[in-house]
N, CA, C and O atoms as a Tripos MOL2 file, in Angstrom:
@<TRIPOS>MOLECULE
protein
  224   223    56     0     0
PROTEIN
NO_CHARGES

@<TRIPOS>ATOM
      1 N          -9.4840   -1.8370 -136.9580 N.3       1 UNK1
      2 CA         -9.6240   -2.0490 -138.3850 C.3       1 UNK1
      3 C          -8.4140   -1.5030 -139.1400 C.2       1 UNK1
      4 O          -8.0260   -2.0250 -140.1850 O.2       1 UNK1
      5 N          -7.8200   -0.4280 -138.5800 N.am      2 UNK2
      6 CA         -6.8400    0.1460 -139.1830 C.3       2 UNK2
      7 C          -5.4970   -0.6620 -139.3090 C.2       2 UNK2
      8 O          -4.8570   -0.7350 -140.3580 O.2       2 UNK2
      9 N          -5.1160   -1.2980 -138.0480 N.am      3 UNK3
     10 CA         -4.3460   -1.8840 -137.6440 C.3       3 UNK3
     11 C          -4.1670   -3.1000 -138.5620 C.2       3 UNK3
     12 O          -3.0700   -3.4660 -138.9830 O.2       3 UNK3
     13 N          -5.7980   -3.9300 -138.9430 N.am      4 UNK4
     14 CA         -5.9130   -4.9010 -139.5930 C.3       4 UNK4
     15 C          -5.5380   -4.9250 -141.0470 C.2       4 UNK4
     16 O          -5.2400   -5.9740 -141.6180 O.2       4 UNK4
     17 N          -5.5600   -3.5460 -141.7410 N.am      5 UNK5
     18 CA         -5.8560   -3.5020 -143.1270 C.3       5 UNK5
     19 C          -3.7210   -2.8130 -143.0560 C.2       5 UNK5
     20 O          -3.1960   -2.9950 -144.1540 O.2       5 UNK5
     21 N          -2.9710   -2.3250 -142.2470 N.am      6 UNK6
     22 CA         -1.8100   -1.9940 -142.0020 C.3       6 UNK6
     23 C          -1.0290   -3.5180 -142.0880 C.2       6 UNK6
     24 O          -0.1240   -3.7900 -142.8770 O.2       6 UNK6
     25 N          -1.4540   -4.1760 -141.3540 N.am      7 UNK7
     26 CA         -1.0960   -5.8300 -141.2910 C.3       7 UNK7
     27 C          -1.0820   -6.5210 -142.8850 C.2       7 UNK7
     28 O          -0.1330   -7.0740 -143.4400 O.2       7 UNK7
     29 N          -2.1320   -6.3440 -143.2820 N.am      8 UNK8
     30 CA         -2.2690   -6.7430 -144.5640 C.3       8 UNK8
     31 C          -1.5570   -6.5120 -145.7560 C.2       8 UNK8
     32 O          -1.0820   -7.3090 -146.5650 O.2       8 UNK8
     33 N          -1.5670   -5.0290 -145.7180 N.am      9 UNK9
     34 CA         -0.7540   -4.4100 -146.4660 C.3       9 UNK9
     35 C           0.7980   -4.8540 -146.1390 C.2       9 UNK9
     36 O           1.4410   -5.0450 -147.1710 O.2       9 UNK9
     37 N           1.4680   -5.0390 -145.0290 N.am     10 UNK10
     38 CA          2.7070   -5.3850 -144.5840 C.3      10 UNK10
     39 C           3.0310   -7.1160 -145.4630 C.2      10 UNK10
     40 O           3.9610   -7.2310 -146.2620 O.2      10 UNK10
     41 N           2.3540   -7.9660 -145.2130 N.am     11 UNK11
     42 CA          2.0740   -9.1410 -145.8660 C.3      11 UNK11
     43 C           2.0830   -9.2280 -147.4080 C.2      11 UNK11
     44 O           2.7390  -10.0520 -148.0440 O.2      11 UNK11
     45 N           1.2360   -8.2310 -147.9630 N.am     12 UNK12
     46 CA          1.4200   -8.2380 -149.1720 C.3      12 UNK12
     47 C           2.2740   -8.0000 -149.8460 C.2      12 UNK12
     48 O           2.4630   -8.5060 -150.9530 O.2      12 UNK12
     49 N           3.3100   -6.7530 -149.0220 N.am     13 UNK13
     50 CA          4.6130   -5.9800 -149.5900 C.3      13 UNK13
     51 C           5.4600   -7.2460 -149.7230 C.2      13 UNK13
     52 O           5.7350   -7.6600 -150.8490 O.2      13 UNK13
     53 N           5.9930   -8.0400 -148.3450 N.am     14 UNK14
     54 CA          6.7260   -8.9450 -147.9340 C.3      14 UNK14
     55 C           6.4600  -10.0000 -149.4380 C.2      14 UNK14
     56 O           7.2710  -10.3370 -150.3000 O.2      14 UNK14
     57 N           4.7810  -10.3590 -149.2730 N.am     15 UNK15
     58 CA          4.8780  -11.5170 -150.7260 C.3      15 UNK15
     59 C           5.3500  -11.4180 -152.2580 C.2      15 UNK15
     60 O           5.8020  -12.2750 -153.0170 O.2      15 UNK15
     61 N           5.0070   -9.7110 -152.4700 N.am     16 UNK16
     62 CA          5.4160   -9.3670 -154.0760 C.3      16 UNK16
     63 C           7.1540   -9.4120 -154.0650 C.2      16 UNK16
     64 O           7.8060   -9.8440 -155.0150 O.2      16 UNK16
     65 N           7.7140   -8.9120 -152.8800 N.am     17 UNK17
     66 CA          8.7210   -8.6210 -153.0730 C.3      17 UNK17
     67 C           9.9290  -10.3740 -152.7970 C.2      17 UNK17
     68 O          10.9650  -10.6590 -153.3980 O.2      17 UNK17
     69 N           9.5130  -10.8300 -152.1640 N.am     18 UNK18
     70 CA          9.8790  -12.1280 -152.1090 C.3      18 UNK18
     71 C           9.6520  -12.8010 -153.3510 C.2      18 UNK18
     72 O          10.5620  -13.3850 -153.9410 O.2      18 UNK18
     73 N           8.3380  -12.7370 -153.8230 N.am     19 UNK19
     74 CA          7.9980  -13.4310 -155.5410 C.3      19 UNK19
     75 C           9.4140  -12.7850 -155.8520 C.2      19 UNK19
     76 O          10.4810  -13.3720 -155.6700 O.2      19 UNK19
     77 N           9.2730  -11.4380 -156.3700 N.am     20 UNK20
     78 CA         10.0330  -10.8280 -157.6200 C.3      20 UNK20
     79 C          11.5910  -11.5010 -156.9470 C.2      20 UNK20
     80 O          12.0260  -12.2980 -157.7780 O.2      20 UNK20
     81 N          12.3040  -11.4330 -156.0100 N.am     21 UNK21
     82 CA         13.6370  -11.9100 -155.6230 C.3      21 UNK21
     83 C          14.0760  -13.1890 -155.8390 C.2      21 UNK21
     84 O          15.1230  -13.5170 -156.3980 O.2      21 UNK21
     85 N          13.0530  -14.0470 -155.2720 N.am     22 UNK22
     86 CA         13.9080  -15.2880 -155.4840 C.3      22 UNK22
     87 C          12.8360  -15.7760 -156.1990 C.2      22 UNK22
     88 O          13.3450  -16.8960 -156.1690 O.2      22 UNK22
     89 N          11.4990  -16.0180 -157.0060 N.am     23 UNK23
     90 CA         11.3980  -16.8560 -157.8810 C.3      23 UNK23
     91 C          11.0050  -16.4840 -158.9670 C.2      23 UNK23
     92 O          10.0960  -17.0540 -159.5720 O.2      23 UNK23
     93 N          11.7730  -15.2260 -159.4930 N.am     24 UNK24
     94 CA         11.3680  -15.0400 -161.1490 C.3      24 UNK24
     95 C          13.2150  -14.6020 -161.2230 C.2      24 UNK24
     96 O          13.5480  -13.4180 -161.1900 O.2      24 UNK24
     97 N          14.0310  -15.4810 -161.3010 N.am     25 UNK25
     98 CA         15.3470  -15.5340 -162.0070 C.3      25 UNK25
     99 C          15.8780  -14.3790 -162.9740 C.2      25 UNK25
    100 O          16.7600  -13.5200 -162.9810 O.2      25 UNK25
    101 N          14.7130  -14.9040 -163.8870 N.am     26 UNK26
    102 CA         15.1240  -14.3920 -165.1170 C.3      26 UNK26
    103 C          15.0130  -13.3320 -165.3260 C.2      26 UNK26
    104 O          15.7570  -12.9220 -166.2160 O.2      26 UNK26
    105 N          14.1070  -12.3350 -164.6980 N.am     27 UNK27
    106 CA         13.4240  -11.4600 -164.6430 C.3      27 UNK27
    107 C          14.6570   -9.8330 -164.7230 C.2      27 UNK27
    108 O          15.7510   -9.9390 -164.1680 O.2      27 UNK27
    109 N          14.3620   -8.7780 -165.2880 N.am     28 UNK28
    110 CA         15.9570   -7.9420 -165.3900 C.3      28 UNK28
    111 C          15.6140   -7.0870 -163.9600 C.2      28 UNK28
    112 O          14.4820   -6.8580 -163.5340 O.2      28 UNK28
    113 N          17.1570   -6.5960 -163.2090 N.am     29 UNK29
    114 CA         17.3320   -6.1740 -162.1100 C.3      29 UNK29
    115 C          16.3980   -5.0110 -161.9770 C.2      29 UNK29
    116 O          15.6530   -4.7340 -161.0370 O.2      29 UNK29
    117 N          16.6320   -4.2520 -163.3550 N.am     30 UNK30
    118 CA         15.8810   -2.8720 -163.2990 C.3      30 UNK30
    119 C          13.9370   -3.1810 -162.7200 C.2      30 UNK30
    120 O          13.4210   -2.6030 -161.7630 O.2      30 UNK30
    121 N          13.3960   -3.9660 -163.4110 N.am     31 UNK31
    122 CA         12.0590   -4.4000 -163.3300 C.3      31 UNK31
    123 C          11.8120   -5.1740 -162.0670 C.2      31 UNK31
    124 O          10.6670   -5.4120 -161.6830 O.2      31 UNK31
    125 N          12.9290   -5.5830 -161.3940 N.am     32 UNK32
    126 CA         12.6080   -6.2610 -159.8530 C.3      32 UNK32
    127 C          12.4570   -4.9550 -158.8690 C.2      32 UNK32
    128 O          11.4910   -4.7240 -158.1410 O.2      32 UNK32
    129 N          13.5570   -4.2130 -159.0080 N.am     33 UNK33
    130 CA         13.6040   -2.7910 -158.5450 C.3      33 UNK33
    131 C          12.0950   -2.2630 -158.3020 C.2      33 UNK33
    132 O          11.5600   -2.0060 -157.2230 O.2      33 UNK33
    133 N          11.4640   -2.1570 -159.8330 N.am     34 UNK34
    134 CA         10.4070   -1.3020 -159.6500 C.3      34 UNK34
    135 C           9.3110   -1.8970 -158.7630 C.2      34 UNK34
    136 O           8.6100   -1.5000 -157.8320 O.2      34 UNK34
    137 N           9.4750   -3.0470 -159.4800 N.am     35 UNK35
    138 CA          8.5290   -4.1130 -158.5820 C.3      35 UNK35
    139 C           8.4460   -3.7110 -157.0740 C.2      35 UNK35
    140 O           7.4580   -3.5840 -156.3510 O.2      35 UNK35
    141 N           9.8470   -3.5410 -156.8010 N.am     36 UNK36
    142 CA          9.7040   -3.1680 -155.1200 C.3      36 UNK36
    143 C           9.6750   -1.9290 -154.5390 C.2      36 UNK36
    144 O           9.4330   -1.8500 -153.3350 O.2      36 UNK36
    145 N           9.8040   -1.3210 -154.9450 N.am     37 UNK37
    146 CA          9.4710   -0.1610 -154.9510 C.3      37 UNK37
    147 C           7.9820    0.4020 -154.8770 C.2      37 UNK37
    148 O           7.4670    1.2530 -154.1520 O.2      37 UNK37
    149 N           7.4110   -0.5190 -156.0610 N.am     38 UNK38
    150 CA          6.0550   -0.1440 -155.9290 C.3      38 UNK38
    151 C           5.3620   -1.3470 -154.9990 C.2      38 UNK38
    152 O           4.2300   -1.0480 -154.6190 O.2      38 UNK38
    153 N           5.7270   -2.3330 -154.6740 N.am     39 UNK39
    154 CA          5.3790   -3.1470 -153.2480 C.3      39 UNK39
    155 C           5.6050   -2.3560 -152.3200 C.2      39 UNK39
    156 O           4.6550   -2.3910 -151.5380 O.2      39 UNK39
    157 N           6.5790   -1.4750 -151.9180 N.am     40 UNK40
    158 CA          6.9090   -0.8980 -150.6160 C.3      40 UNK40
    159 C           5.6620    0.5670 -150.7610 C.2      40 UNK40
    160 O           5.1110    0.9610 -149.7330 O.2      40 UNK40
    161 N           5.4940    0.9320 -151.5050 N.am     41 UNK41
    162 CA          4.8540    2.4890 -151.9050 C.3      41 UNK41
    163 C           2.9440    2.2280 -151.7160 C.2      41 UNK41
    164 O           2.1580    2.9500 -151.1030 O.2      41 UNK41
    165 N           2.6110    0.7400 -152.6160 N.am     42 UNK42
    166 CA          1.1320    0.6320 -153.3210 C.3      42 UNK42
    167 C           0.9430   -0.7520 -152.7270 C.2      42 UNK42
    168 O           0.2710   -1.4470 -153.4890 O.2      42 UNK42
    169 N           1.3070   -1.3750 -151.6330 N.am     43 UNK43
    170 CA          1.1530   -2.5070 -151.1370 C.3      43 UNK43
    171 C           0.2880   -3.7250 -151.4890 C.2      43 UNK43
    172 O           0.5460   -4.9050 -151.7240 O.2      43 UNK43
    173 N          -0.8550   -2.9820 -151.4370 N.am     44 UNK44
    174 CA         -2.0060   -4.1560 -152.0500 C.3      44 UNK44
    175 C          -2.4200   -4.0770 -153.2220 C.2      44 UNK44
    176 O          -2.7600   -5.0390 -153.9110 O.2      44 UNK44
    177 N          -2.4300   -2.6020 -153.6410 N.am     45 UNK45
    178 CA         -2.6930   -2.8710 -155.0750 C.3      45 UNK45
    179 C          -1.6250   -3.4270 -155.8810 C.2      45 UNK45
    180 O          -1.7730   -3.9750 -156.9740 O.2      45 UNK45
    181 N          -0.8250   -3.2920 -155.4230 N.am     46 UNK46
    182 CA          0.5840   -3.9000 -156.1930 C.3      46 UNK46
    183 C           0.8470   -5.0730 -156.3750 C.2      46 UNK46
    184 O           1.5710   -5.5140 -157.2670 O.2      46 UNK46
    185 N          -0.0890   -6.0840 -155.0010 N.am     47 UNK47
    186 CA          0.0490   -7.2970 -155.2110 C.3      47 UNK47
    187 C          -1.0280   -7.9950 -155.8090 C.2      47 UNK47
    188 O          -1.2020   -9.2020 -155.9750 O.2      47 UNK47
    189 N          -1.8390   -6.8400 -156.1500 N.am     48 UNK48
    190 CA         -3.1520   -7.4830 -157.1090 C.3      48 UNK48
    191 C          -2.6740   -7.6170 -158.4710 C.2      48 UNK48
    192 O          -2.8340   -8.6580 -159.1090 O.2      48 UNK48
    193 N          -2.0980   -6.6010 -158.9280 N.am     49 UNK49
    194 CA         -1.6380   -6.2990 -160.1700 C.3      49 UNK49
    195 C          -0.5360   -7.2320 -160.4950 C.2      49 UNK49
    196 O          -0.3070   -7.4840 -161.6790 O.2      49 UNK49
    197 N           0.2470   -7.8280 -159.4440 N.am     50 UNK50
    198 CA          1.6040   -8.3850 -159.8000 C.3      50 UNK50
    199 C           0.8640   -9.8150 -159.8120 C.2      50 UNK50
    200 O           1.4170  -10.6200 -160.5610 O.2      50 UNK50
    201 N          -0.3640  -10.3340 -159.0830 N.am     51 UNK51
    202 CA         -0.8800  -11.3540 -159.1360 C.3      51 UNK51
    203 C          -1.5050  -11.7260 -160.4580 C.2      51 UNK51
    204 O          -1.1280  -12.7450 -161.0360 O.2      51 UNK51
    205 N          -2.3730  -11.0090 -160.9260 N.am     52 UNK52
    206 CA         -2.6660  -10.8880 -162.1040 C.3      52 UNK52
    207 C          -1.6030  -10.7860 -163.5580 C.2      52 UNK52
    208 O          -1.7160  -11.6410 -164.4360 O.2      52 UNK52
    209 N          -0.8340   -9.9290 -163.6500 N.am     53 UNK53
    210 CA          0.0840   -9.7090 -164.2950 C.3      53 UNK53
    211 C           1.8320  -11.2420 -164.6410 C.2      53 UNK53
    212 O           2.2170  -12.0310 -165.5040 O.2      53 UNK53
    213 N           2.1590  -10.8210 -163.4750 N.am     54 UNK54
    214 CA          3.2650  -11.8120 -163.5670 C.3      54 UNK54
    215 C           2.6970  -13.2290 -162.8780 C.2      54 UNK54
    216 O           3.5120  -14.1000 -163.1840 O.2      54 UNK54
    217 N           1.5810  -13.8270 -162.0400 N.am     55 UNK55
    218 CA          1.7620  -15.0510 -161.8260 C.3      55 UNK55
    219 C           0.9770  -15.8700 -162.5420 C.2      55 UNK55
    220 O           0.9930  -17.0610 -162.2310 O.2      55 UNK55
    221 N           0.1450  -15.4410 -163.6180 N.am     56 UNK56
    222 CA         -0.7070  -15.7980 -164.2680 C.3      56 UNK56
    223 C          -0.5250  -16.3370 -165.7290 C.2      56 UNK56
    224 O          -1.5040  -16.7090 -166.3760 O.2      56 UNK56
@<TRIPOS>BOND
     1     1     2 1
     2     2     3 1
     3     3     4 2
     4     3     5 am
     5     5     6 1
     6     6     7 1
     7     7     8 2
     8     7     9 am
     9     9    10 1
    10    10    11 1
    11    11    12 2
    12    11    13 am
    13    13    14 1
    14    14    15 1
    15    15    16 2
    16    15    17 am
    17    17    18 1
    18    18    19 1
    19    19    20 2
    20    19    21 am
    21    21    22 1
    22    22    23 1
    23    23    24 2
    24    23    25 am
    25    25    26 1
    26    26    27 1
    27    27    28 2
    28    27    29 am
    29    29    30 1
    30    30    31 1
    31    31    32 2
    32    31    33 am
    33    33    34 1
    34    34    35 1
    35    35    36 2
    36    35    37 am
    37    37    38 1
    38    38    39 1
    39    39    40 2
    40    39    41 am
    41    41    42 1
    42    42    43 1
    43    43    44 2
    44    43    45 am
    45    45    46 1
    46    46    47 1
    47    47    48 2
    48    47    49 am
    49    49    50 1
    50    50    51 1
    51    51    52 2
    52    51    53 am
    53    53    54 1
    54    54    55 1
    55    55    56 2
    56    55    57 am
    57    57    58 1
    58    58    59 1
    59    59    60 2
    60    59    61 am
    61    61    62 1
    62    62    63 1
    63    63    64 2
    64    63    65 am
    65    65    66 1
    66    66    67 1
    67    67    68 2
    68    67    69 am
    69    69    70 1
    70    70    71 1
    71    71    72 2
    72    71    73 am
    73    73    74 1
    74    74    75 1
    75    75    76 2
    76    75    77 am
    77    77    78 1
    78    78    79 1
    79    79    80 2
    80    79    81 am
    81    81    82 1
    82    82    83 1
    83    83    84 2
    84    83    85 am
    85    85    86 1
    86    86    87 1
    87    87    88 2
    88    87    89 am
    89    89    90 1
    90    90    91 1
    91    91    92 2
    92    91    93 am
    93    93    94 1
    94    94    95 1
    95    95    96 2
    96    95    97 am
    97    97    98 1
    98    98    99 1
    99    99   100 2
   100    99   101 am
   101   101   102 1
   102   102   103 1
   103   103   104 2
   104   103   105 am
   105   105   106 1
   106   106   107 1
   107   107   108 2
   108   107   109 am
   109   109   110 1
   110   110   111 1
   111   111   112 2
   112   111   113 am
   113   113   114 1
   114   114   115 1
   115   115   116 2
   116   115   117 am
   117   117   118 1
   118   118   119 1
   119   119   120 2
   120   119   121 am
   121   121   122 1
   122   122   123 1
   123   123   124 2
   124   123   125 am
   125   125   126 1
   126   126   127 1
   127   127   128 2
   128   127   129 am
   129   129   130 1
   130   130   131 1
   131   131   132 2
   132   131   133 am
   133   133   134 1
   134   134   135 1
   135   135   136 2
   136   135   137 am
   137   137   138 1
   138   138   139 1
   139   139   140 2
   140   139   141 am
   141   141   142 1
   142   142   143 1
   143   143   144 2
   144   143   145 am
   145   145   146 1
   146   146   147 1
   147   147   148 2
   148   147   149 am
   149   149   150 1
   150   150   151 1
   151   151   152 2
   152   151   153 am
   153   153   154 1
   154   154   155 1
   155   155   156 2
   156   155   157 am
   157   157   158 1
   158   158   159 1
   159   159   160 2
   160   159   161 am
   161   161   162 1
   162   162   163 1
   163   163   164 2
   164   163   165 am
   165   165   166 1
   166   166   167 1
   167   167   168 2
   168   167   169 am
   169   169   170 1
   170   170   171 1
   171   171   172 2
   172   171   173 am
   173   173   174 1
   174   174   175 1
   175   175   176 2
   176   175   177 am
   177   177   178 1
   178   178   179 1
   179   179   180 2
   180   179   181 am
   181   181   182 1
   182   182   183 1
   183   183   184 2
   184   183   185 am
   185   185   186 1
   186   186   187 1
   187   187   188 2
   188   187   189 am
   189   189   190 1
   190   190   191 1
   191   191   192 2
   192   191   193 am
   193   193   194 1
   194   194   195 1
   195   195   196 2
   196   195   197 am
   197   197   198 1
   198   198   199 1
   199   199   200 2
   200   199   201 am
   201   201   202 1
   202   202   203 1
   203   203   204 2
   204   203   205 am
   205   205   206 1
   206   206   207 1
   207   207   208 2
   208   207   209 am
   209   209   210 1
   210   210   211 1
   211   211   212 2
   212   211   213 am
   213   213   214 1
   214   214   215 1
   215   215   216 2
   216   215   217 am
   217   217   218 1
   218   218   219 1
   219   219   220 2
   220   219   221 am
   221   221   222 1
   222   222   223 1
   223   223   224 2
@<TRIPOS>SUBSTRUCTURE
     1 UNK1         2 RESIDUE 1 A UNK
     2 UNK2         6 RESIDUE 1 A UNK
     3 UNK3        10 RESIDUE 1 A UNK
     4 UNK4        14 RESIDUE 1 A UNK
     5 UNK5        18 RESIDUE 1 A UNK
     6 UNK6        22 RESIDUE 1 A UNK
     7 UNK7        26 RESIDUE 1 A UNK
     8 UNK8        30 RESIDUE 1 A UNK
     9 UNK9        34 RESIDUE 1 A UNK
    10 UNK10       38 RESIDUE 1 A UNK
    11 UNK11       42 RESIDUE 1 A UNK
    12 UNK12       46 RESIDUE 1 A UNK
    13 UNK13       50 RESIDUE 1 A UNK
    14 UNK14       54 RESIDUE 1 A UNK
    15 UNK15       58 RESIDUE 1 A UNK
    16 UNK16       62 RESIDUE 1 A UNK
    17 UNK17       66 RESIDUE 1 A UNK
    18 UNK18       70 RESIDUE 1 A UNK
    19 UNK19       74 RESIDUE 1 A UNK
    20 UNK20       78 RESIDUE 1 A UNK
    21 UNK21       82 RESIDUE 1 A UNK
    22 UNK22       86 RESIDUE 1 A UNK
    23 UNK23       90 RESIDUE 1 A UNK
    24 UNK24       94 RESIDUE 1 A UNK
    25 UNK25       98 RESIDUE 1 A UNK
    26 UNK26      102 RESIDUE 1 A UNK
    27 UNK27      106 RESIDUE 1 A UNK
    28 UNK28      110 RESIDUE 1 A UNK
    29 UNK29      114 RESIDUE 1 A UNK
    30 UNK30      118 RESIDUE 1 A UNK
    31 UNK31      122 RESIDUE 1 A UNK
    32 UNK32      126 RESIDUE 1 A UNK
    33 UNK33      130 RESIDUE 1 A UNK
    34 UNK34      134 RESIDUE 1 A UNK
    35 UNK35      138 RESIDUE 1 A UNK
    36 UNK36      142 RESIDUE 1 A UNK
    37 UNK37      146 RESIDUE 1 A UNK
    38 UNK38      150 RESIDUE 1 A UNK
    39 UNK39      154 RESIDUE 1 A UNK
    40 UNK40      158 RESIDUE 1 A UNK
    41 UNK41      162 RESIDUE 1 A UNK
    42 UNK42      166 RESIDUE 1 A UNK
    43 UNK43      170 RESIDUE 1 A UNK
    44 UNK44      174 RESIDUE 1 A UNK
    45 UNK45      178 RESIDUE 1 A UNK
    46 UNK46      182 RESIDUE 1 A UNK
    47 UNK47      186 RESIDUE 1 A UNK
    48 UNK48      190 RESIDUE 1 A UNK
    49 UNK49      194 RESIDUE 1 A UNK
    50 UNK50      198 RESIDUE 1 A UNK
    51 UNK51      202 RESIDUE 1 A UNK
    52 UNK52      206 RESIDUE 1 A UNK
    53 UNK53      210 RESIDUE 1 A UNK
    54 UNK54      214 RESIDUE 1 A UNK
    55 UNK55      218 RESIDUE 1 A UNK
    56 UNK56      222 RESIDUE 1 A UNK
């Protein structure tokens, strides 16, 4: 289970941080930064919040 929810979390980091790089352009360097930062740190919650927040 551990392994499973480690996996997940790995996936999620990979998706926020891919969103924020190549398909929000416009978006300023500083705020992609944090973005990843907090993808690499808060994995899933990060991609709940960034789901909600920026793809919506």
């Amino acid at each position: 289970m551990e392994k499973l929810i480690g996996l997940i979390g790995i996936v999620c980091a990979i998706w926020v941080i891919y969103e924020v790089w190549a398909n929000h352009k416009s978006m300023p360097v500083g705020e992609k930064i944090l973005w990843t930062i907090a993808a690499i740190i808060f994995n899933i919650i990060t991609a709940i919040v960034f789901y909600f927040v920026k793809k919506r």
